[in-house]
Structure formats: structure tokens, C-alpha cells
C-alpha positions in Angstrom: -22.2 86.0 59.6 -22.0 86.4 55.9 -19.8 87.9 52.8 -22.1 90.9 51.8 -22.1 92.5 48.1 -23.2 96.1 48.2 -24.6 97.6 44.8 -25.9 100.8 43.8 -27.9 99.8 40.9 -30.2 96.7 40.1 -28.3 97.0 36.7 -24.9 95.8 38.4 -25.9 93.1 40.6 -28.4 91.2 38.3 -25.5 89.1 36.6 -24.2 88.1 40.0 -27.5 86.8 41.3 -27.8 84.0 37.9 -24.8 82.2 40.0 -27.3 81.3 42.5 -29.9 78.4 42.6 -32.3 80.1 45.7 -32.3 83.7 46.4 -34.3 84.8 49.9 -35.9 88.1 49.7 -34.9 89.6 52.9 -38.6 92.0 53.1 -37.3 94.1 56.1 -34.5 96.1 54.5 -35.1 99.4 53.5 -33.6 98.4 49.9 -33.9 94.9 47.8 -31.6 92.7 49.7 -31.1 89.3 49.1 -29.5 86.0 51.0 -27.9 83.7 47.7 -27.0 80.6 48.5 -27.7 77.7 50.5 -26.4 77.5 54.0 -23.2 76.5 53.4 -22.4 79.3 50.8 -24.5 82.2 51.7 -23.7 85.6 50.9 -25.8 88.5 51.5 -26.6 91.2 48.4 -27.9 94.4 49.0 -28.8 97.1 46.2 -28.7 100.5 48.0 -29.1 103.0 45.5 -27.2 105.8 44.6 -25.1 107.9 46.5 -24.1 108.0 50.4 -27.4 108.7 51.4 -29.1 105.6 50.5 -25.8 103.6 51.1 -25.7 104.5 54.9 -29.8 103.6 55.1 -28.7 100.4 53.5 -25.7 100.2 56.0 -27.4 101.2 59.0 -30.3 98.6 58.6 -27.9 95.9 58.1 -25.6 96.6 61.6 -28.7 96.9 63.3 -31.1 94.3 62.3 -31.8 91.4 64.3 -33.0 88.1 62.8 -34.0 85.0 65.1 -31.4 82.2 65.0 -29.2 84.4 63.7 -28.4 87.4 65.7 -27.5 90.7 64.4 -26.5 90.6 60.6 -23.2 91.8 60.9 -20.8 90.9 58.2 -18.0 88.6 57.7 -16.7 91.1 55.1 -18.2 94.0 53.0 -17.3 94.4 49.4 -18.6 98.0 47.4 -18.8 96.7 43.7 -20.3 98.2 40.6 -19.6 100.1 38.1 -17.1 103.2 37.4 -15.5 105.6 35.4 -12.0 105.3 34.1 -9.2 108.1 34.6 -6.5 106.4 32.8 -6.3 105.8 29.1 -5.2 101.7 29.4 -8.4 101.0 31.5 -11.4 99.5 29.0 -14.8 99.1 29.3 -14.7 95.1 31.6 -11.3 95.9 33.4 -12.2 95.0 36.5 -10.3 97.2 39.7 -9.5 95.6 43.0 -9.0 98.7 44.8 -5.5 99.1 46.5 -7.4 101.8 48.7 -10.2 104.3 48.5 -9.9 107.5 49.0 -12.3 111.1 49.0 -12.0 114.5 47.5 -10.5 115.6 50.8 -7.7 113.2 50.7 -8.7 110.9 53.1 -7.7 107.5 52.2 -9.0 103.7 53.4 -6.8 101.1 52.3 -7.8 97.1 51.3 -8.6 94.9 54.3 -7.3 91.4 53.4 -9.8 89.7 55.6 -11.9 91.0 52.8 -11.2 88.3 50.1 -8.4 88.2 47.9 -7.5 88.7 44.1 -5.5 87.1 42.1 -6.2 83.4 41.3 -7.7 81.8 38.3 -10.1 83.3 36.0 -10.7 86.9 36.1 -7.4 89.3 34.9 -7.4 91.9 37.8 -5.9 95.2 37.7 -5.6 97.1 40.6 -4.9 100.6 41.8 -6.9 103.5 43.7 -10.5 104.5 43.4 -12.0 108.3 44.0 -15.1 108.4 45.1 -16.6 112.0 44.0 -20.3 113.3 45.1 -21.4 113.7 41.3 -21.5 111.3 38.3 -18.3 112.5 36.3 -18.8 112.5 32.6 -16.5 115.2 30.9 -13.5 113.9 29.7 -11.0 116.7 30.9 -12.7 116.3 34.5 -11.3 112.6 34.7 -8.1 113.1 33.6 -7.3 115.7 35.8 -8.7 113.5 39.1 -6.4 110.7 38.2 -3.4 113.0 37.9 -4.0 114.7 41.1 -5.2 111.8 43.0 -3.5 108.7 41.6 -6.4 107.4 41.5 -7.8 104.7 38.7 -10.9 105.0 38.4 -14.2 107.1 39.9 -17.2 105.8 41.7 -19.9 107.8 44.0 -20.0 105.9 47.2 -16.8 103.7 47.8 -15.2 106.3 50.2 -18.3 106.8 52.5 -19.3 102.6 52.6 -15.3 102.3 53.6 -15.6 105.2 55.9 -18.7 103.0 57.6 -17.0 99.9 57.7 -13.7 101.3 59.4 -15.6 103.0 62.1 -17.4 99.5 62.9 -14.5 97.2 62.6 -15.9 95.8 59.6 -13.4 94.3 56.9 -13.8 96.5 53.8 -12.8 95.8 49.7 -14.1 97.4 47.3 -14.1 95.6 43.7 -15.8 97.9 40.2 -15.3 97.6 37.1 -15.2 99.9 33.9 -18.3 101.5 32.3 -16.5 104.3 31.0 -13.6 104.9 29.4 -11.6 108.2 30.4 -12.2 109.6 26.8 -16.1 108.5 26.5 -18.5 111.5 27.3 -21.7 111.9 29.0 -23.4 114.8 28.0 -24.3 116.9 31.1 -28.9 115.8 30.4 -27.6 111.6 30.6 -25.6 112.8 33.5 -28.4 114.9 35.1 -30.8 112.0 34.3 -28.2 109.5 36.1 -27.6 111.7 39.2 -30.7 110.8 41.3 -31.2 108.0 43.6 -33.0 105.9 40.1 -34.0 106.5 36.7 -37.8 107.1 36.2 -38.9 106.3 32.7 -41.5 109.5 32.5 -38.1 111.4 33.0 -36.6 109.6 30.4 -39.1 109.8 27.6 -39.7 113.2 28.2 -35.6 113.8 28.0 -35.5 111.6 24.8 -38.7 113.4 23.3 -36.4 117.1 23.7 -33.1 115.5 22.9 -33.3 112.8 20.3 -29.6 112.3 20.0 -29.6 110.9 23.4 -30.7 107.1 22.1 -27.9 106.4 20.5 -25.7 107.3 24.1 -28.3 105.3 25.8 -27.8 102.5 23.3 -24.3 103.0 23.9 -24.2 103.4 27.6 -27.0 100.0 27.8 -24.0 98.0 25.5 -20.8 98.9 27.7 -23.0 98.4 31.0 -24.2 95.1 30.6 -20.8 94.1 29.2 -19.0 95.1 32.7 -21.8 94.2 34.8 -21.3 90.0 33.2 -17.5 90.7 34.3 -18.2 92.3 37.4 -20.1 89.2 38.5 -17.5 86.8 37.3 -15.0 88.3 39.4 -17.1 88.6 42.6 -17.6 85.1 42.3 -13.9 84.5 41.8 -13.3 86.7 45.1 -15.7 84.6 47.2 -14.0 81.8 46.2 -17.2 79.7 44.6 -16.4 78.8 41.2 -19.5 76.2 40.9 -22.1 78.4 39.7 -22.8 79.4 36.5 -26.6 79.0 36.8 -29.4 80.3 34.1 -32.4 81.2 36.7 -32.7 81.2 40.8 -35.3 79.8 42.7 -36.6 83.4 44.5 -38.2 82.6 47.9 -40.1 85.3 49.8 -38.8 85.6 53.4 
């Protein structure tokens, strides 16, 4: 059994995997999934994709598979991490949320499981509060302020709420840990937002976007910057949480597996 990360995006998790001499392509998931680690400090990484959809492939594939010598791959713990939007004004771009609980647009909540690692030590300054997971990328302004007010909630994400949901119906400790992409006041017009909505970016899309709407480089440029800012954080602090503080490796040895 084994700590397993679950991203949405390639973009997130790629800082994350550089603390990690040997990475084992796990070529049966219906997703890139990944074992880092040596034995003694494995954890398992998955990259779903967007939204609940591709999460619960992702999910189902990993309670159900069965690998010889090691049973079914069910997890120690399961942490949701990436990126999300903020709904306060005192949350930057690289504040990192431990989330106090998730919760859904109908209210339904799913606290922290402490058997899920724990924040706080050395390192990393957390902040913590509640997270709204939403079925749409939010990106007007007005729109995130009024979710924090009515839900208490921190900060926005797309599929917190249904991996929680997954993990309490199995029994499987849940945390969820993202960090800030977005500030509340920072826009994204609705053609980056349509562009962001589907389960990846295709670059045909994109040139053909940036070929009818020049203006959009310099929020790519923008968006690119704040990104890979939160996503060096992000991994930091998921390193913190799993309590390995030893690597701060340049390149990983990939083995096919």
C-alpha cells in the first residue's frame, strides 16, 4: 500500500516528480501513473485529467487493479492536489491550502482525514480553510467572490468534492492539498476559460484561438508565469506532507514497467 498523489494536469505534478531518483511507468492505467521512489519510500502519482469524469476512470482503475506481489493497489492515503482559484483577497498566487474539508455546490461537505498526512511542520507556510469544488473553470472575478461568501470556502477547484466523495464511500483516507493559480481579482476571459474547460489543451485549438484573439498571449504568458510558480510550491509542500525531506533531485531515472 502506498501514499497516492492525484493530479489533473501534467503541468502540476511535473515539479513533484524532480524529487525522485526512479520513476516506474505503471503502462496499465488508463492515465499516466507513476510509482516514485524506491521501495522504501514509494508513493504512487497519477495524472487524471480534468474533471470527475476522468478522475473516477483514474480512481476506479486504481481500486481495482491487481498487480502480482502486490495485491490490489489500494491506497495508504489519497491526496487531490493541484492548482486553484482564490475567493479571498489575502490568498496569492504560491499560498498553498490544506483543506479543512471539501465541499460541493449542493452543500455537501467531506472533512480532512488525519490518517491522510499532516501539515504544519517545517518548511512550507500552510494556510488552511475550505475548498469548493464547482463543475466549470471559474474565471470572472464577481463569480469567486460571491462562492467564498456563500460557502466559506477559500478557494475553487473542479474535482476535490467528487475524489473525496470516492474515497469516503471506499474507506479510503482523503486530504486534499492545492495551491493558488489565481488570485480572486485576476480574470480569465470566458475563450482561455473555454480553451481550459476540456479534459486537455490541444495546440491546433490554441493557435487557431490565438490567431482570432491576439490579446490572448499575453494571459497565456501570464497564466504560464503564476502556474509554474505554484506548481514549484505545490511540490515542495507535498513533499513536506509525506514527510521526505531528502530529495531535491534535478532528473529521474524513468523505467518502463
Amino acid at each position: 500500500m502506498y501514499p497516492c498523489i492525484l493530479f489533473a494536469l501534467r503541468r502540476e505534478a511535473q515539479p513533484f516528480y524532480r524529487h525522485f531518483d526512479v520513476r516506474r511507468r505503471l503502462t496499465s492505467a488508463p492515465c499516466p501513473a507513476w510509482l516514485c521512489g524506491t521501495s522504501l519510500e514509494r508513493v504512487l502519482v497519477l495524472e487524471s485529467g480534468v474533471g470527475p469524469e476522468r478522475c473516477g476512470r483514474a480512481l476506479r482503475w486504481l481500486t481495482e487493479s491487481y498487480f502480482p506481489g502486490q495485491g490490489l493497489l489500494q491506497p495508504l492515503f489519497l491526496v487531490a492536489a493541484g492548482f486553484a482559484g482564490a475567493l479571498h483577497d489575502e490568498y496569492s498566487v504560491g499560498d498553498v491550502i490544506f483543506a479543512t474539508e471539501v465541499l460541493d455546490p449542493r452543500g455537501r461537505r467531506w472533512p480532512r482525514d488525519p490518517e491522510a498526512g499532516e501539515a504544519g511542520r517545517e518548511g512550507i507556510a500552510w494556510r488552511h480553510g475550505r475548498v469548493l469544488s464547482m463543475a466549470h473553470l471559474v474565471g470572472d472575478p464577481h463569480e469567486k467572490r460571491q462562492l467564498g461568501e456563500c460557502f466559506g470556502a477559500v478557494a475553487v477547484d473542479m474535482e476535490s468534492a467528487f475524489v473525496a466523495r470516492f474515497c469516503a464511500e471506499r474507506g479510503i483516507p482523503f486530504s486534499c492539498v492545492r495551491v493558488i493559480s489565481d488570485e480572486v481579482d485576476t480574470p480569465l476571459s470566458p475563450r482561455l476559460v473555454n480553451l481550459m474547460s476540456g479534459p486537455e489543451v490541444r495546440i491546433p485549438r490554441l493557435l487557431a484561438s490565438l490567431a482570432r484573439s491576439p490579446g490572448l498571449v499575453l494571459e497565456l504568458w501570464r497564466l504560464a508565469r503564476d502556474t509554474r510558480a505554484a506548481a514549484q510550491r505545490l511540490a515542495r509542500a507535498l513533499v513536506e506532507l509525506l514527510g521526505s525531506n531528502d530529495g531535491s533531485h534535478a532528473a529521474a531515472t524513468v523505467l518502463q514497467g
